[in-house]
N, C-alpha and C positions, 0 to 999 in steps of 0.2 A: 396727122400728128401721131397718132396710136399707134400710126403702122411704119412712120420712122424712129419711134422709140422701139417697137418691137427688132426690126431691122440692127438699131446700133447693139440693141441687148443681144442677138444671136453670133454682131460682131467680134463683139466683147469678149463672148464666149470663148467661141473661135479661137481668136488672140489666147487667154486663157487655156484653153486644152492646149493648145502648138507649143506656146512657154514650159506646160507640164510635161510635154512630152517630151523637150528641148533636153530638163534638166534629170527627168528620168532615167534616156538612153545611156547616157554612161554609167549610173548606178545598173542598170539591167545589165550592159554588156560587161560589165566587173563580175556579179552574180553568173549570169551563164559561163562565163569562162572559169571560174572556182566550181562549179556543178561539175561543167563536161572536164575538169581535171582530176576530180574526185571520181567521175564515173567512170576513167580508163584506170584512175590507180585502184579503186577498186573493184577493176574487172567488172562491173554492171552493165546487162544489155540496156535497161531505161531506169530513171529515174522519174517519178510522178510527180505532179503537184498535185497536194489532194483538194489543198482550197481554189485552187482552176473552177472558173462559173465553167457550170455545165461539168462540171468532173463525176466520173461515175465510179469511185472508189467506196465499194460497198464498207468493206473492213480488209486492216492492212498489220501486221504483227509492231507494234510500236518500238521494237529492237532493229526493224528498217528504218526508222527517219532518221535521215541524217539533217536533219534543221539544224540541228548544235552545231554538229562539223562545220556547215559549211558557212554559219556564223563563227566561230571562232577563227578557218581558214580568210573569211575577209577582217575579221582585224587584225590579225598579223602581217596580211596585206598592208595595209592602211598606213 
């Protein structure tokens, strides 16, 4: 009994993460596509994420981030 409740909970899950992912991808590929057009009209070889797990961005000059841009660029997308 324990070990088909456990089984339907990992299902559940499952379902759960693939639904997330489902409704994600087009918000991400909206995002990357305003980054990487930002990052050729502003001439930049990369653009970092600094809250990337595992990101090793010791310290970074905060007149770099362009968070705001490329939030403002997706809502006048929108």
């Amino acid at each position: 009994m324990q070990q088909r409740m456990e089984q339907r909970s990992n299902e559940l899950q499952d379902r759960a993460r693939q639904r997330e992912q489902e409704l994600l991808q087009p918000i991400q590929s909206r995002v990357n596509s305003v980054i990487q057009g930002m990052r050729a009209e502003l001439n930049y070889a990369m653009i970092l994420d600094a809250d990337a797990p595992g990101g090793v961005i010791v310290a970074v000059d905060p007149v770099l981030n362009i968070t705001a841009k490329v939030l403002q660029r997706l809502q006048q997308a929108h």
